[in-house]
PDB file as gemmi writes it, atoms N, CA and C in Angstrom:
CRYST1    1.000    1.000    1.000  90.00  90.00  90.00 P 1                      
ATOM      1  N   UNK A   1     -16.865 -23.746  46.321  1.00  0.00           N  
ATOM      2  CA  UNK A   1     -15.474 -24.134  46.209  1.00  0.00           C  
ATOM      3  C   UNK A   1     -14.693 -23.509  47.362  1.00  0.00           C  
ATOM      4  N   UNK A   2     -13.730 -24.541  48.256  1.00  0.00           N  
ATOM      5  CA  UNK A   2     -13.378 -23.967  49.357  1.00  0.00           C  
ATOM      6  C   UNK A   2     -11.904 -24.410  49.169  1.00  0.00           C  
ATOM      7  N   UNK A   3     -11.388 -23.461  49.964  1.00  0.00           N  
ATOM      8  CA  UNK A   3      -9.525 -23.426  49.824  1.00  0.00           C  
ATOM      9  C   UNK A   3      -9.364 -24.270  51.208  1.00  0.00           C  
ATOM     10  N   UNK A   4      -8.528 -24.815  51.322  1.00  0.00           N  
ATOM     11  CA  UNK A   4      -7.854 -25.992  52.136  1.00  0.00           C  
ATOM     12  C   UNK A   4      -6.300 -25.262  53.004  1.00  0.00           C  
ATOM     13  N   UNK A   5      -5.965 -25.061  54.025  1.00  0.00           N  
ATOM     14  CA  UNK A   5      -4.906 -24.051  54.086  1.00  0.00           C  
ATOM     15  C   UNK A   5      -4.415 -25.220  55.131  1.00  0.00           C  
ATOM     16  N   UNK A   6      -3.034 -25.628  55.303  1.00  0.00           N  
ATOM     17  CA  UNK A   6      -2.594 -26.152  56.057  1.00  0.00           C  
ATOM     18  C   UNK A   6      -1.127 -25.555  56.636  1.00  0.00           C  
ATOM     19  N   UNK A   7      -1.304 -25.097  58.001  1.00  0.00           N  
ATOM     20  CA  UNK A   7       0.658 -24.942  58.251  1.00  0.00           C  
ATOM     21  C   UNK A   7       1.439 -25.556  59.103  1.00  0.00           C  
ATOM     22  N   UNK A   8       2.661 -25.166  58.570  1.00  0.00           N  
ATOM     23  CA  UNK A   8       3.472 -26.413  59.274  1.00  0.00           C  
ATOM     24  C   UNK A   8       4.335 -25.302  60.269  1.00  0.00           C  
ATOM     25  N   UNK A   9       4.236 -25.209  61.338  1.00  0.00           N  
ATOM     26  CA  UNK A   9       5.204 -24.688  61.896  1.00  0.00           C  
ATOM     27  C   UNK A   9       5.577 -25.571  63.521  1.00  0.00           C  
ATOM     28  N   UNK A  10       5.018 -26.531  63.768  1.00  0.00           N  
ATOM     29  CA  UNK A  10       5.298 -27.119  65.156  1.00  0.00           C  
ATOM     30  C   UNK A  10       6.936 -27.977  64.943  1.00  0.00           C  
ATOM     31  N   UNK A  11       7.556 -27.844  66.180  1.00  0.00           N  
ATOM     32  CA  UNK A  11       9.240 -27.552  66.026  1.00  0.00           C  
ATOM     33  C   UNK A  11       9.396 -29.330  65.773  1.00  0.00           C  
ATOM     34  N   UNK A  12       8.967 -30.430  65.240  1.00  0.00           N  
ATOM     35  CA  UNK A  12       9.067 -31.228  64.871  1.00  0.00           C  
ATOM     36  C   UNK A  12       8.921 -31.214  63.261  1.00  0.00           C  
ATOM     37  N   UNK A  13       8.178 -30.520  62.651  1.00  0.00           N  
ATOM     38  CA  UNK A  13       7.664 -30.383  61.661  1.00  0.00           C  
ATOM     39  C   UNK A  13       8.911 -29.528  60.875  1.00  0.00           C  
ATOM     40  N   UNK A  14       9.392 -29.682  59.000  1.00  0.00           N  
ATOM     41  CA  UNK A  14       9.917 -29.813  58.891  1.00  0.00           C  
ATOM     42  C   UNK A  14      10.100 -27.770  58.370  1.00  0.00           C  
ATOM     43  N   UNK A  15      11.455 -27.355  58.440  1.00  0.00           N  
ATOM     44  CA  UNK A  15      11.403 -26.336  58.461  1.00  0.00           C  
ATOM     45  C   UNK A  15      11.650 -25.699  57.091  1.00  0.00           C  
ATOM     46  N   UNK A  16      11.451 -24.504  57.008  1.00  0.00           N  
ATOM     47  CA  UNK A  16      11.448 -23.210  57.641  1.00  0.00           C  
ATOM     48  C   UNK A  16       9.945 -23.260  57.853  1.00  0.00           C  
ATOM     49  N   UNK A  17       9.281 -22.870  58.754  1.00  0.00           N  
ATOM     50  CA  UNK A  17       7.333 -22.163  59.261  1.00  0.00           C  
ATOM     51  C   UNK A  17       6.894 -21.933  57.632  1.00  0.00           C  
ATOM     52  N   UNK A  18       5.551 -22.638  57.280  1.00  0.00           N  
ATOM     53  CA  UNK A  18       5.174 -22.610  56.028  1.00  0.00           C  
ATOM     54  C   UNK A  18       3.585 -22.658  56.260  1.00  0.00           C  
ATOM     55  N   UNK A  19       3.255 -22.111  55.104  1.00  0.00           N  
ATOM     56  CA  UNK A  19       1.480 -22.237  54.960  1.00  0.00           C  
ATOM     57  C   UNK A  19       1.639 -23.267  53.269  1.00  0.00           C  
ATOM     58  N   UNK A  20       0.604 -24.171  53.327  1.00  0.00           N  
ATOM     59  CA  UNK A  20       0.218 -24.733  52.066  1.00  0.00           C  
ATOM     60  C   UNK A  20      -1.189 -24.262  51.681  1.00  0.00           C  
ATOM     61  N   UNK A  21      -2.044 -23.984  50.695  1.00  0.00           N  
ATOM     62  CA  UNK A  21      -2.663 -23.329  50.309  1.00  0.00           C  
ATOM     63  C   UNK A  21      -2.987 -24.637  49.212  1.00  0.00           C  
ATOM     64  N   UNK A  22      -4.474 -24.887  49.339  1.00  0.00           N  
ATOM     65  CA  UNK A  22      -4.970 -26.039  48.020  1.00  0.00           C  
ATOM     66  C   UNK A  22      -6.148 -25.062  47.216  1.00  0.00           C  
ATOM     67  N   UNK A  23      -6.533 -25.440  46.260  1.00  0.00           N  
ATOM     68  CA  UNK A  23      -7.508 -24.996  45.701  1.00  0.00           C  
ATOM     69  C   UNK A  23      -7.683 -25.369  44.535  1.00  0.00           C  
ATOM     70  N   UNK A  24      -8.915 -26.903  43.873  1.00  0.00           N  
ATOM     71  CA  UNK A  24      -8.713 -27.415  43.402  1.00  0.00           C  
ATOM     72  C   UNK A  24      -7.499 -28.258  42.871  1.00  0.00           C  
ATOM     73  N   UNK A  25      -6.760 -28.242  41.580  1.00  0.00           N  
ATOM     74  CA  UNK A  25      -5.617 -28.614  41.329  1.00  0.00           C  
ATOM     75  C   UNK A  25      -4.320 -27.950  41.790  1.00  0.00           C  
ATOM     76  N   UNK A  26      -4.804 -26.507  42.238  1.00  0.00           N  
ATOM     77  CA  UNK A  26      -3.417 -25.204  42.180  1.00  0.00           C  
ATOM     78  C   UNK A  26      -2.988 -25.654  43.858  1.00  0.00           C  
ATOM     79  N   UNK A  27      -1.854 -24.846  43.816  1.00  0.00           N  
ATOM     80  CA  UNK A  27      -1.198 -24.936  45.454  1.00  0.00           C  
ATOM     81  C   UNK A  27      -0.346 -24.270  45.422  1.00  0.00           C  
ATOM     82  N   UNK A  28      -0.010 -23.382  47.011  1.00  0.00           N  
ATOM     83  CA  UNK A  28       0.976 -22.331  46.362  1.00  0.00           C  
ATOM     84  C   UNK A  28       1.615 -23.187  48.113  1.00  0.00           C  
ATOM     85  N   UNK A  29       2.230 -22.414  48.339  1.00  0.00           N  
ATOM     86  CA  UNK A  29       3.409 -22.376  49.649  1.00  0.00           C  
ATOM     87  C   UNK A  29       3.930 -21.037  50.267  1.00  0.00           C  
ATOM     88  N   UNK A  30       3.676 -20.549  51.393  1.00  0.00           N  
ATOM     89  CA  UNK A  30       4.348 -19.510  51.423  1.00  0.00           C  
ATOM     90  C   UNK A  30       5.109 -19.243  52.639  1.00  0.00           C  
ATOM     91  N   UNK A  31       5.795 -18.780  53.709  1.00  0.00           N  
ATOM     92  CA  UNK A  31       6.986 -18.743  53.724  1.00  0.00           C  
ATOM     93  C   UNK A  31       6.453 -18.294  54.759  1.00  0.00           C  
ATOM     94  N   UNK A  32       6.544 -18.860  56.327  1.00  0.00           N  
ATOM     95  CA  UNK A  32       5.948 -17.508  56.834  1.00  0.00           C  
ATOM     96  C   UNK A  32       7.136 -16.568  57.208  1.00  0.00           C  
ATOM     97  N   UNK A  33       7.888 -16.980  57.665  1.00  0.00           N  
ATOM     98  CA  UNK A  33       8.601 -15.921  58.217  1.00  0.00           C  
ATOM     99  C   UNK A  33       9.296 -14.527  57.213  1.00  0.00           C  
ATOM    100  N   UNK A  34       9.409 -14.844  56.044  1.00  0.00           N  
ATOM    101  CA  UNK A  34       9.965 -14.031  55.120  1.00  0.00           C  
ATOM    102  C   UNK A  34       8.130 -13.398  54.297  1.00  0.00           C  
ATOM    103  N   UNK A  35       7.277 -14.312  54.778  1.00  0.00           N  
ATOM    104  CA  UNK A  35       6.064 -13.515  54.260  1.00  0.00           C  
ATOM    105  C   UNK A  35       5.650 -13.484  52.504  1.00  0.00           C  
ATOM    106  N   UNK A  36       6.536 -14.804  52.014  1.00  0.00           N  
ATOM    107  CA  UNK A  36       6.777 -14.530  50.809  1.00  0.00           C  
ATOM    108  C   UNK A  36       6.251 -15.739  49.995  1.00  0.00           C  
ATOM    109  N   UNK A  37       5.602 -16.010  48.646  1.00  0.00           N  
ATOM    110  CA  UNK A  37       5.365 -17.275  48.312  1.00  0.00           C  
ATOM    111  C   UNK A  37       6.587 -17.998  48.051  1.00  0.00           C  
ATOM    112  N   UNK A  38       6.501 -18.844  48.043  1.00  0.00           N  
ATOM    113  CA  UNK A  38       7.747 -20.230  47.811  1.00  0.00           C  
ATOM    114  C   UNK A  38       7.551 -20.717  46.451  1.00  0.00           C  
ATOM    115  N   UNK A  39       6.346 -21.486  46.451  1.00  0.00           N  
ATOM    116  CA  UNK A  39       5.993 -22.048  45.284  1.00  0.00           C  
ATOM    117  C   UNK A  39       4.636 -21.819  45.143  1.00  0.00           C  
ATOM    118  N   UNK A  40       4.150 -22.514  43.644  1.00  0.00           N  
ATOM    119  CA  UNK A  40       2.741 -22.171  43.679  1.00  0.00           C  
ATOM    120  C   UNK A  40       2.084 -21.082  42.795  1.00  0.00           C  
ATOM    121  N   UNK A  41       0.857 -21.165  41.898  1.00  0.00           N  
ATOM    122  CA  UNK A  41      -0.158 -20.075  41.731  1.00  0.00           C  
ATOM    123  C   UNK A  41      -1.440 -19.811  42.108  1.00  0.00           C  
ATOM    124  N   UNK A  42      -1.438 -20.493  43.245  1.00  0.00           N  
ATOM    125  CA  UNK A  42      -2.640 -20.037  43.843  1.00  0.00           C  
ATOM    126  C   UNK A  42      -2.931 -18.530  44.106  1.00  0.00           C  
ATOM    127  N   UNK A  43      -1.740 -17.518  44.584  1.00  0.00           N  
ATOM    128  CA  UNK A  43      -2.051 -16.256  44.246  1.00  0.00           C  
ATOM    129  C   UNK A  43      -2.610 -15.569  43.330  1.00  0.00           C  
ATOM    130  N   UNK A  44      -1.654 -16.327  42.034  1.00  0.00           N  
ATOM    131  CA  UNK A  44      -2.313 -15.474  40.799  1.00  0.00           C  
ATOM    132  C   UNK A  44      -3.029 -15.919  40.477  1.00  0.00           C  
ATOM    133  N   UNK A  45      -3.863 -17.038  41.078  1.00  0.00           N  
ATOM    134  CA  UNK A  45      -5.287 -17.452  40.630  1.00  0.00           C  
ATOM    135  C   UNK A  45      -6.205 -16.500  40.811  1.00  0.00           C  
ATOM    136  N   UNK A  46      -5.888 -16.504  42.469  1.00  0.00           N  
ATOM    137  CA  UNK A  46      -6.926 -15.406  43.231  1.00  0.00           C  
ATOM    138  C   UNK A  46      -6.615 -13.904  42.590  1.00  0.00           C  
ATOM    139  N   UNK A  47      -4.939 -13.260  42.046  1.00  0.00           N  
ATOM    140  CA  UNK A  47      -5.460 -11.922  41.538  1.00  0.00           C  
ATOM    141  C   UNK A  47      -6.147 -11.723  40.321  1.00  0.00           C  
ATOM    142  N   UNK A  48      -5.699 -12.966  39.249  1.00  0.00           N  
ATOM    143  CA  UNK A  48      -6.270 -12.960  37.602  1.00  0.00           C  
ATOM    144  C   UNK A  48      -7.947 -13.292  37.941  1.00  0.00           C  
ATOM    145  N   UNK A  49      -8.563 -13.838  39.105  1.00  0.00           N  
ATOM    146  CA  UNK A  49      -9.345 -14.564  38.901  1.00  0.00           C  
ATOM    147  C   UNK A  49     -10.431 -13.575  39.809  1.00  0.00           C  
ATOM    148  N   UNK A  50     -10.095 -13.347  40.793  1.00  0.00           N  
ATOM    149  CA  UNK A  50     -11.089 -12.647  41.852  1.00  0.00           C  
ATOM    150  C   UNK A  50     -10.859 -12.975  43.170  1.00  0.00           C  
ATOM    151  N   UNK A  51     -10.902 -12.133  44.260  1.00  0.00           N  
ATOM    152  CA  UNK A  51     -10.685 -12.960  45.601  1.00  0.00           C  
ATOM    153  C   UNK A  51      -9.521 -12.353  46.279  1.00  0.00           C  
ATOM    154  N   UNK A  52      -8.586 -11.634  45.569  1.00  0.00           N  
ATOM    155  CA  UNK A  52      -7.533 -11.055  45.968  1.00  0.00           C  
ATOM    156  C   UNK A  52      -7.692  -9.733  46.601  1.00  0.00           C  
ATOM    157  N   UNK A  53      -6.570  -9.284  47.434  1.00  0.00           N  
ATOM    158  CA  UNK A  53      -6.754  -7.930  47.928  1.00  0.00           C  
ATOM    159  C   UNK A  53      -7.113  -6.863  46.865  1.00  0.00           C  
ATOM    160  N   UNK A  54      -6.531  -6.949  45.954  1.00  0.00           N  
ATOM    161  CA  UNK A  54      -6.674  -6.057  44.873  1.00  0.00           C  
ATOM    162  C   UNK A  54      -8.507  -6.172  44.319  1.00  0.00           C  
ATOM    163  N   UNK A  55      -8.875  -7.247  44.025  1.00  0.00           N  
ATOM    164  CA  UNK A  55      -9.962  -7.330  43.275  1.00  0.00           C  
ATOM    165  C   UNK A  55     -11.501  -7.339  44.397  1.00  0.00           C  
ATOM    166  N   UNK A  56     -10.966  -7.308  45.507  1.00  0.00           N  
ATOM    167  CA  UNK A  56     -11.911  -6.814  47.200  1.00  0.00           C  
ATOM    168  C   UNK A  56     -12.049  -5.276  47.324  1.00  0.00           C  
ATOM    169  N   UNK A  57     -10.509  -4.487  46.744  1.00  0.00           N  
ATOM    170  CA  UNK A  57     -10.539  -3.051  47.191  1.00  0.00           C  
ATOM    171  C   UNK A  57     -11.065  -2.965  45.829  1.00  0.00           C  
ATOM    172  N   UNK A  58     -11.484  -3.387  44.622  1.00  0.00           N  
ATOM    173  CA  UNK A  58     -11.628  -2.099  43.673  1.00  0.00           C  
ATOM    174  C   UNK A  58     -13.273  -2.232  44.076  1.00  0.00           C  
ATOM    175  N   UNK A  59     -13.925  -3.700  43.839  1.00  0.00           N  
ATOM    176  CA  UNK A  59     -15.368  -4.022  44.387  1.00  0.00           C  
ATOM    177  C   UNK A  59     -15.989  -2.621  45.428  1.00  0.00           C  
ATOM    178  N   UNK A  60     -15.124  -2.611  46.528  1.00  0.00           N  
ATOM    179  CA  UNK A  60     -15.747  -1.545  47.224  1.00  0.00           C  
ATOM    180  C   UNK A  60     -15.292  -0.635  46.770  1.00  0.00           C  
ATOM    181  N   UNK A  61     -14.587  -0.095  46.610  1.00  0.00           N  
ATOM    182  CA  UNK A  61     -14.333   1.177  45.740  1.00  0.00           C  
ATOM    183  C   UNK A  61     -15.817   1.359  44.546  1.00  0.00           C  
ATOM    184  N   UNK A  62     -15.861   0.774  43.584  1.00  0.00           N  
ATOM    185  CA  UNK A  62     -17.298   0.744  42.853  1.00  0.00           C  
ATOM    186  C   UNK A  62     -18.217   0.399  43.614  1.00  0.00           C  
ATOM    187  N   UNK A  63     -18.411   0.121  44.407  1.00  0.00           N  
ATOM    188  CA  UNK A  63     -19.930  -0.012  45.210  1.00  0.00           C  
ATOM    189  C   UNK A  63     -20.038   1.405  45.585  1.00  0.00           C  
ATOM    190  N   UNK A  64     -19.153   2.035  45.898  1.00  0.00           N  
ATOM    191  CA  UNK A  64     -18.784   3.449  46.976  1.00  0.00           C  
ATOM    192  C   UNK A  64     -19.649   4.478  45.787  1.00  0.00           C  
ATOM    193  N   UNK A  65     -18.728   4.081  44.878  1.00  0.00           N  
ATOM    194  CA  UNK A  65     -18.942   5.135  43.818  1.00  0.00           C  
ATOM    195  C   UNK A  65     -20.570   5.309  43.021  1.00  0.00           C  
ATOM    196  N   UNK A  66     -20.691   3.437  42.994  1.00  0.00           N  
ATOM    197  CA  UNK A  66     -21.833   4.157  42.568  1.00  0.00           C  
ATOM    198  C   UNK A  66     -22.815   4.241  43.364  1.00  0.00           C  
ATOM    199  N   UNK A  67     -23.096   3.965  44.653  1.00  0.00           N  
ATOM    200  CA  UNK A  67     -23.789   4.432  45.469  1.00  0.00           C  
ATOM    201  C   UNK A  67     -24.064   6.368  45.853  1.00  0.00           C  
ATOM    202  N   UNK A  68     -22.877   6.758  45.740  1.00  0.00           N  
ATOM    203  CA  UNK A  68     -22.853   7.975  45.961  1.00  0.00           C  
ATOM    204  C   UNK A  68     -23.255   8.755  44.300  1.00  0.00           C  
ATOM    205  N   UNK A  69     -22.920   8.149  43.830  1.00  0.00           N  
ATOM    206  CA  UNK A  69     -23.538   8.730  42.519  1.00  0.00           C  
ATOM    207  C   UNK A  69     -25.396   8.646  42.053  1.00  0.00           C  
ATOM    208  N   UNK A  70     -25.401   7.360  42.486  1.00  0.00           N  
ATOM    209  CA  UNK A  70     -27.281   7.118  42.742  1.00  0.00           C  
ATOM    210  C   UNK A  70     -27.635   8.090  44.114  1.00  0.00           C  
ATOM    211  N   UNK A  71     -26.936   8.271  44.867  1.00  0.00           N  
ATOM    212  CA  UNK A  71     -27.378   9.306  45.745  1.00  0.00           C  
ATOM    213  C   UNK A  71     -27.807  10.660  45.362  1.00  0.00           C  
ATOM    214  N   UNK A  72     -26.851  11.317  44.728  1.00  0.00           N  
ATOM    215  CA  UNK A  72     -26.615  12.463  44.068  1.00  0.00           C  
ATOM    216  C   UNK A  72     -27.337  12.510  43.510  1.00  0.00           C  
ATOM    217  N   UNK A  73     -27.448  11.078  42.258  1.00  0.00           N  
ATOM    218  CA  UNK A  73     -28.881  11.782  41.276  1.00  0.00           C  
ATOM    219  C   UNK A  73     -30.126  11.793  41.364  1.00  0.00           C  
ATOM    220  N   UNK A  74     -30.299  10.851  43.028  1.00  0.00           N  
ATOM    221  CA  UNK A  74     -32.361  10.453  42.753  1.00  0.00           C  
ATOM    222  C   UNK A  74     -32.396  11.287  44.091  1.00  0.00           C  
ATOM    223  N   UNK A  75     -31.798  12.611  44.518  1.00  0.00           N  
ATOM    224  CA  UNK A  75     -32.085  13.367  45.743  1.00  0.00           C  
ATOM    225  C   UNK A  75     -32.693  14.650  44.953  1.00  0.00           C  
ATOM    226  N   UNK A  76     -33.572  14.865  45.650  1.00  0.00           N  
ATOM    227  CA  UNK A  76     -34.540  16.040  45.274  1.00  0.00           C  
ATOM    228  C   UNK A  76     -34.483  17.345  46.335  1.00  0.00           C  
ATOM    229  N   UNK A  77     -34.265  16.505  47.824  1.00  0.00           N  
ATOM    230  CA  UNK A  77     -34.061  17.533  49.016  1.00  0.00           C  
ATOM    231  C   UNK A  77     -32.550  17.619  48.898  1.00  0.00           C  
ATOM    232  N   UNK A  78     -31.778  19.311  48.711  1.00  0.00           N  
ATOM    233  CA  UNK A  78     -30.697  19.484  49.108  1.00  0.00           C  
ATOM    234  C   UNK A  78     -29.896  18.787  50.350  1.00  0.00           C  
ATOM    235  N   UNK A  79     -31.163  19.243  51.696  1.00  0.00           N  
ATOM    236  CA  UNK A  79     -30.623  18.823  53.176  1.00  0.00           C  
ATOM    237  C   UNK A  79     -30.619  17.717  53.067  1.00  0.00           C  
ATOM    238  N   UNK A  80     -31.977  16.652  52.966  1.00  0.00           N  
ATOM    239  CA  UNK A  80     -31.498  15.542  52.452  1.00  0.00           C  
ATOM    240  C   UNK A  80     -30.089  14.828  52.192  1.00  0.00           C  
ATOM    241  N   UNK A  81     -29.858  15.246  51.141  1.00  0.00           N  
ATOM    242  CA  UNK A  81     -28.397  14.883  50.569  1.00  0.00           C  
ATOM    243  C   UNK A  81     -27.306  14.906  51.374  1.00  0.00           C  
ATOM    244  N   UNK A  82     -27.479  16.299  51.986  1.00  0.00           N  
ATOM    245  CA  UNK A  82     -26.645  16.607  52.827  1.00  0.00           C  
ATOM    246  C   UNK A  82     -26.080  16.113  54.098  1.00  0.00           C  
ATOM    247  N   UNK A  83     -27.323  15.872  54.500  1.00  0.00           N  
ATOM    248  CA  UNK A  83     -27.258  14.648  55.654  1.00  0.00           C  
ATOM    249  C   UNK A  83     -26.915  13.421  55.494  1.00  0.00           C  
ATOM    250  N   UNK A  84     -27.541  12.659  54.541  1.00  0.00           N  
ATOM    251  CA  UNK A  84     -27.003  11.696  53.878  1.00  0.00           C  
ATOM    252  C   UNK A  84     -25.159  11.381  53.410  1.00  0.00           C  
ATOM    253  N   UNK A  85     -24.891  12.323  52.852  1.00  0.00           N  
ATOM    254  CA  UNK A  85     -23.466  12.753  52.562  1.00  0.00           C  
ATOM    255  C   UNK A  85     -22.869  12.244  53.935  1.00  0.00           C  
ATOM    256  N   UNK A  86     -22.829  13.437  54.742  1.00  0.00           N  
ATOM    257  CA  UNK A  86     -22.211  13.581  55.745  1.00  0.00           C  
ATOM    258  C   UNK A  86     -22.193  12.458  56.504  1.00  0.00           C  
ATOM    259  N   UNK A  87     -23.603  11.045  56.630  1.00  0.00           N  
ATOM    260  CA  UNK A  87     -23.624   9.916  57.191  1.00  0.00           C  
ATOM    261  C   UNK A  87     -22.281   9.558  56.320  1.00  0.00           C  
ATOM    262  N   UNK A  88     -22.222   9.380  55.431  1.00  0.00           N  
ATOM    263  CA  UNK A  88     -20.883   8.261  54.623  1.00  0.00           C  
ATOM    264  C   UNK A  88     -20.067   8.989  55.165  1.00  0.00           C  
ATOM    265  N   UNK A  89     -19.773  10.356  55.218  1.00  0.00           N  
ATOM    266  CA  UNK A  89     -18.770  10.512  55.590  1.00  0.00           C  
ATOM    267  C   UNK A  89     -18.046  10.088  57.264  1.00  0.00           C  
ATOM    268  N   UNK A  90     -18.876  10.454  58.465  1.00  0.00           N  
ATOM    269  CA  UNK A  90     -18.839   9.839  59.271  1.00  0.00           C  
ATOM    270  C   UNK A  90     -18.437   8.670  59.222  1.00  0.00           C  
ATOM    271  N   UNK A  91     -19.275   8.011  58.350  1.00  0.00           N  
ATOM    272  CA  UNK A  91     -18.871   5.929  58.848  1.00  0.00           C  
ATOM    273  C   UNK A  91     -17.469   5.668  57.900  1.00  0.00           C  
ATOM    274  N   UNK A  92     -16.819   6.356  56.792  1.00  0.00           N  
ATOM    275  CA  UNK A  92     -15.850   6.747  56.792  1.00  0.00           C  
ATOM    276  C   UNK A  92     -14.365   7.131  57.162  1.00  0.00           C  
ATOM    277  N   UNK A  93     -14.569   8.100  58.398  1.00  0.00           N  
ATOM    278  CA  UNK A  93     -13.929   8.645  58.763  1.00  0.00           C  
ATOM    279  C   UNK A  93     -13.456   7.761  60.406  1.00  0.00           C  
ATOM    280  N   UNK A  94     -15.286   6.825  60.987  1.00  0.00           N  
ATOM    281  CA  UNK A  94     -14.884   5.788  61.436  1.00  0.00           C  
ATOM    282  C   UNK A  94     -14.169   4.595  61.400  1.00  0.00           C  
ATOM    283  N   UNK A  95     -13.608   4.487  60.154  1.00  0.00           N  
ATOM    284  CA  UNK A  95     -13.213   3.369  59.451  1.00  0.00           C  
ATOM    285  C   UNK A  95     -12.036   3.594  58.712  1.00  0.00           C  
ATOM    286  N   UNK A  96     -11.458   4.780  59.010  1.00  0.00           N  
ATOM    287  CA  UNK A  96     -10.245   5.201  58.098  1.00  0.00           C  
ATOM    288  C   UNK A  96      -9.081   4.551  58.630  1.00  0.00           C  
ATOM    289  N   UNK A  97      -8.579   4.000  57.549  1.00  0.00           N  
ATOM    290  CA  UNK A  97      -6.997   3.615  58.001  1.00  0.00           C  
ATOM    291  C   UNK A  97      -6.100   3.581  56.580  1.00  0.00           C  
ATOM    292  N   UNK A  98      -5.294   2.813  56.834  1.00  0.00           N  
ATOM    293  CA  UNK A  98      -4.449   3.323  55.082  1.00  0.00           C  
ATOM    294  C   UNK A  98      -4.499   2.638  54.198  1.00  0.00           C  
ATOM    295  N   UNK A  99      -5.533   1.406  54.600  1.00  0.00           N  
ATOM    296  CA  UNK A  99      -6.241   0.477  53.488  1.00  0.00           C  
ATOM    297  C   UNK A  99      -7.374   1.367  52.490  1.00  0.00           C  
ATOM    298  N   UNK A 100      -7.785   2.157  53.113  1.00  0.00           N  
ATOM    299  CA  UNK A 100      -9.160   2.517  52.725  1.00  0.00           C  
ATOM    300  C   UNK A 100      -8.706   4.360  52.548  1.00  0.00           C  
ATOM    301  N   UNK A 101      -8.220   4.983  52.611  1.00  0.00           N  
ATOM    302  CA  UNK A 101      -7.529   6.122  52.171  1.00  0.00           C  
ATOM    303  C   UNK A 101      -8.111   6.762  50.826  1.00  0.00           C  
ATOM    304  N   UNK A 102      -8.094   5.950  49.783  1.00  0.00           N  
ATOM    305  CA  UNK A 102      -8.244   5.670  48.486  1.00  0.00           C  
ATOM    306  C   UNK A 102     -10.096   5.662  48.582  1.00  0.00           C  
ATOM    307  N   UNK A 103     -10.950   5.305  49.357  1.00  0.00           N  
ATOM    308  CA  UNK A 103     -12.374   5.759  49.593  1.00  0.00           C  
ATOM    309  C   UNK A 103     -12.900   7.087  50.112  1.00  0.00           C  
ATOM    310  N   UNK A 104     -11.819   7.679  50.900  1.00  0.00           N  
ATOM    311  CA  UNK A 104     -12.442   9.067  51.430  1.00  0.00           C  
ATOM    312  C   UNK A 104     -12.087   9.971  50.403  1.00  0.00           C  
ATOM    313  N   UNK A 105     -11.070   9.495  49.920  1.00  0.00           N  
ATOM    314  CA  UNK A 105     -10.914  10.539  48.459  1.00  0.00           C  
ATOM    315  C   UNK A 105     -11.489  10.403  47.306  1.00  0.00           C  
ATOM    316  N   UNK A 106     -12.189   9.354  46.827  1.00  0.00           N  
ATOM    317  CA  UNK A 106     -13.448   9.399  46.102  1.00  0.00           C  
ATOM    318  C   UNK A 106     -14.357  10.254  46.739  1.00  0.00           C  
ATOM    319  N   UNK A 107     -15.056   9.464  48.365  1.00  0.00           N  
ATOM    320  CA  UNK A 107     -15.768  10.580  48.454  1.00  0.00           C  
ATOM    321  C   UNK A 107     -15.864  12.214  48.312  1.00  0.00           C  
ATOM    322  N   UNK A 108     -14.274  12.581  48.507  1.00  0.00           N  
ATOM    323  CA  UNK A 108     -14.398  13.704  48.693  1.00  0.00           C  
ATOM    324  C   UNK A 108     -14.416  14.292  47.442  1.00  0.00           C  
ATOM    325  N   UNK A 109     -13.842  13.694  46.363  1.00  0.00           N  
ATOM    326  CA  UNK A 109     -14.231  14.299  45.043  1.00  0.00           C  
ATOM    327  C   UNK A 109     -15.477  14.369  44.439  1.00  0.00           C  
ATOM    328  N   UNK A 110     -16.849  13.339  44.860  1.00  0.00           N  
ATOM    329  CA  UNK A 110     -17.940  13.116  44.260  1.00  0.00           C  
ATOM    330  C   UNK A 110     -18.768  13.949  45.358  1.00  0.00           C  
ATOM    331  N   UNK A 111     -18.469  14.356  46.702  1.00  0.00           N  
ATOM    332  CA  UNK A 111     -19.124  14.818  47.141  1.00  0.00           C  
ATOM    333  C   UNK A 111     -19.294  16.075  48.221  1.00  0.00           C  
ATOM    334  N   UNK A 112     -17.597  17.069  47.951  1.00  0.00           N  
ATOM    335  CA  UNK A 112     -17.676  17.873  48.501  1.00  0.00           C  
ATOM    336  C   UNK A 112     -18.006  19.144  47.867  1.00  0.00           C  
ATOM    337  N   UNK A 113     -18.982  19.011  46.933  1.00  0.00           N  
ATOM    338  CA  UNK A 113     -19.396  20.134  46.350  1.00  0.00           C  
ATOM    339  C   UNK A 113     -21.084  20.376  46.552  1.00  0.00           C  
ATOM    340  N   UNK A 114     -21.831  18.938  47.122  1.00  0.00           N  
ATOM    341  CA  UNK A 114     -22.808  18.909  47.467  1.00  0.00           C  
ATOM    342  C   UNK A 114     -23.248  19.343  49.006  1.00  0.00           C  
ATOM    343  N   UNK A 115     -21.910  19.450  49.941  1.00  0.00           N  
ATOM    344  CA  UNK A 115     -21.715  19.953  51.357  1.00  0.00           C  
ATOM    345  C   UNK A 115     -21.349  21.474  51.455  1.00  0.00           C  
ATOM    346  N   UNK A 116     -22.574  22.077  52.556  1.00  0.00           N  
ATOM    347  CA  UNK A 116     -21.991  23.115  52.187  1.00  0.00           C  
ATOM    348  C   UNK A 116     -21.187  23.278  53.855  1.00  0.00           C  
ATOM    349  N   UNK A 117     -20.107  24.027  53.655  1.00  0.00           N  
ATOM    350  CA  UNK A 117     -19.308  24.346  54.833  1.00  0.00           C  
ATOM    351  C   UNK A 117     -18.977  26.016  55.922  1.00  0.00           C  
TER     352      UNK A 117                                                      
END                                                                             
C-alpha cells in the first residue's frame, strides 16, 4: 500500500503552496508555508495506525533496548561487553542529534554500569 503525495505550488497553480496526501480512501492537505494540516486524517491514520514520527522513534527506541539488554545477558566475557558497549556507544554518539537524545540516555542507563571508567 503506497501513499500518493501531490503539491501544488507552481505560481499558476491555485494558492496558498499545498501538499495533498492520498492513502486509500483518507486525504489530508497541508499547508506548506504555515507547515500545518488544512484538512484531512491521513496524519492520524499514520499516528493511531503506525508510520508516524512517533511510532518510528519508539520502534527504535525498543530495538535499542532490547538489544542492549540481550547483550548484557548472553555476555560471559566482561571485556567483551565492554567493547561491545562502547561500539553502540560510539555509533551513537556518531549519530547524535536532538531527534535521538532520548537513545543515548537509555543507553546510558542500561549500560553505564557495565563500563568501567
Amino acid at each position: 500500500m503506497a501513499s500518493i503525495v501531490r503539491m501544488y505550488c507552481a505560481p499558476k497553480e491555485h494558492n496558498p503552496p499545498h501538499i495533498h496526501v492520498y492513502y486509500q480512501d483518507d486525504k489530508a492537505i497541508i499547508d506548506i508555508n504555515k507547515c500545518e494540516l488544512v484538512e484531512g486524517g491521513y496524519m492520524t491514520f499514520l499516528n493511531d495506525y503506525g508510520g508516524g514520527p512517533e511510532s518510528y522513534e519508539g520502534k527504535v527506541y525498543d530495538h535499542l533496548k532490547n538489544y542492549l539488554l540481550l547483550l548484557i545477558d548472553i555476555s560471559d566475557d566482561k571485556e567483551e561487553l565492554e567493547n561491545e558497549l562502547l561500539g553502540v556507544e560510539q555509533y551513537l554518539s556518531q549519530h547524535s542529534n536532538m531527534y535521538n537524545d532520548h537513545l543515548f540516555e537509555l543507553y546510558e542507563d542500561l549500560a553505564a554500569k557495565y563500563i568501567q571508567t
